[in-house]
C-alpha positions in Angstrom: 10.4 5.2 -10.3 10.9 5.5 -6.7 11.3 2.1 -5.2 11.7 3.2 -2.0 8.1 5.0 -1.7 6.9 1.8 -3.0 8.6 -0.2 0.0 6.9 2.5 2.7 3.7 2.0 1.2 3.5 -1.4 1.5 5.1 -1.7 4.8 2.1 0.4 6.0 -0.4 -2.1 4.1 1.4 -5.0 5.5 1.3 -3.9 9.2 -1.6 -3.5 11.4 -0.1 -1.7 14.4 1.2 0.4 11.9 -2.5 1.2 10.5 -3.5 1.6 14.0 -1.2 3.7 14.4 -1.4 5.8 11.6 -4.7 5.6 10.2 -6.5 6.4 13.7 -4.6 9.2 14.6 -6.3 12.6 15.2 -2.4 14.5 14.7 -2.5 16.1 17.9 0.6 16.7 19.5 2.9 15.8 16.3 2.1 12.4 15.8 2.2 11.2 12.6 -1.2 10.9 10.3 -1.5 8.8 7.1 -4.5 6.6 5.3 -5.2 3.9 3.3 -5.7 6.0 0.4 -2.4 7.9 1.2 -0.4 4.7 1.6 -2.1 3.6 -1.8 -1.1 6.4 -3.6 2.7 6.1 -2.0 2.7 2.8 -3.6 1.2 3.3 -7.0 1.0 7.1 -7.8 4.0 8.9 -5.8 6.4 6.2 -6.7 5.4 7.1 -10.5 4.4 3.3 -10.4 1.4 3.5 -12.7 3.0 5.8 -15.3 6.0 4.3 -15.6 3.7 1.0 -16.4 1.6 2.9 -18.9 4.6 4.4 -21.1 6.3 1.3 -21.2 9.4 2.4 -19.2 9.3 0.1 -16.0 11.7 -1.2 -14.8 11.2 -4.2 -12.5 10.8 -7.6 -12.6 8.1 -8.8 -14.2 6.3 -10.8 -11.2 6.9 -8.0 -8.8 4.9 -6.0 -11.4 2.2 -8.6 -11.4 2.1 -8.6 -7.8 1.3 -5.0 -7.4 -1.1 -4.8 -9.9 -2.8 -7.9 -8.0 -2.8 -5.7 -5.0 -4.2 -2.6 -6.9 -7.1 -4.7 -7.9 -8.1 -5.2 -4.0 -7.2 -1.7 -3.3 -9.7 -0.1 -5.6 -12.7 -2.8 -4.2 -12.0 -1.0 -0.9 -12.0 2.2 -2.0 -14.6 4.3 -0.8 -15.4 2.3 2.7 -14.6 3.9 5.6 -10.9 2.8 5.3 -9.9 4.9 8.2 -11.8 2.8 11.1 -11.3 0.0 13.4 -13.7 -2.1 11.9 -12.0 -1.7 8.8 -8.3 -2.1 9.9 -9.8 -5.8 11.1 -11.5 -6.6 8.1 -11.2 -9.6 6.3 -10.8 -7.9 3.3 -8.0 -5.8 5.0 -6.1 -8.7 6.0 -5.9 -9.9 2.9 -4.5 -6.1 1.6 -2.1 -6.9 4.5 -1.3 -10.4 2.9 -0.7 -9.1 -0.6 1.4 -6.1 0.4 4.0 -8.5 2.5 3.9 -10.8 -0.3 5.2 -7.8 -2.6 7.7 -6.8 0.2 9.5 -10.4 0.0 9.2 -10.3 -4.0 11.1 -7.0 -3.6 13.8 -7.7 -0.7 14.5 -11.0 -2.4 15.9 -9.3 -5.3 
């Protein structure tokens, strides 16, 4: 497992400049693109997250596994909205993405 894609991904959930940022950009002139589904599958999919969960062979604490699974249960109620727009990035619902994801970033950095 890659803990350090896991980190990057939630660093973008936790930080709204950083959605700004990323998830509004149109890529001209080199600047950096990404998305909420591309941070999401940073976190729970690149990392090798989920199938290191499914076969058993994680290996993390077990509340910073609890956490992320708490903030994969939000993540797939949002899937599908336009997760790529203002309105979104100030969402309620976003904010509390942004909550969960720093709450998994201090689980993580305090161990």
């Amino acid at each position: 497992m890659d803990i350090d894609l896991i980190i990057d991904g939630l660093n973008e959930l936790s930080d709204i400049n950083e959605q700004e940022r990323l998830w509004l950009s149109d890529g001209m002139g080199g600047k950096e693109v990404s998305s909420f589904d591309e941070a999401s599958e940073r976190i729970f999919s690149d990392s090798r997250f989920r199938s290191e969960c499914s076969t058993g062979a994680i290996q993390m604490e077990k509340m910073v596994i609890s956490k992320l699974w708490s903030l994969w249960q939000l993540l797939t109620k949002l899937s599908g909205n336009d997760v790529c727009s203002i309105k979104f990035i100030h969402s309620q619902k976003m904010n509390e993405v942004r909550i969960a994801a720093k709450e998994c970033l201090e689980i993580i950095s305090a161990q």
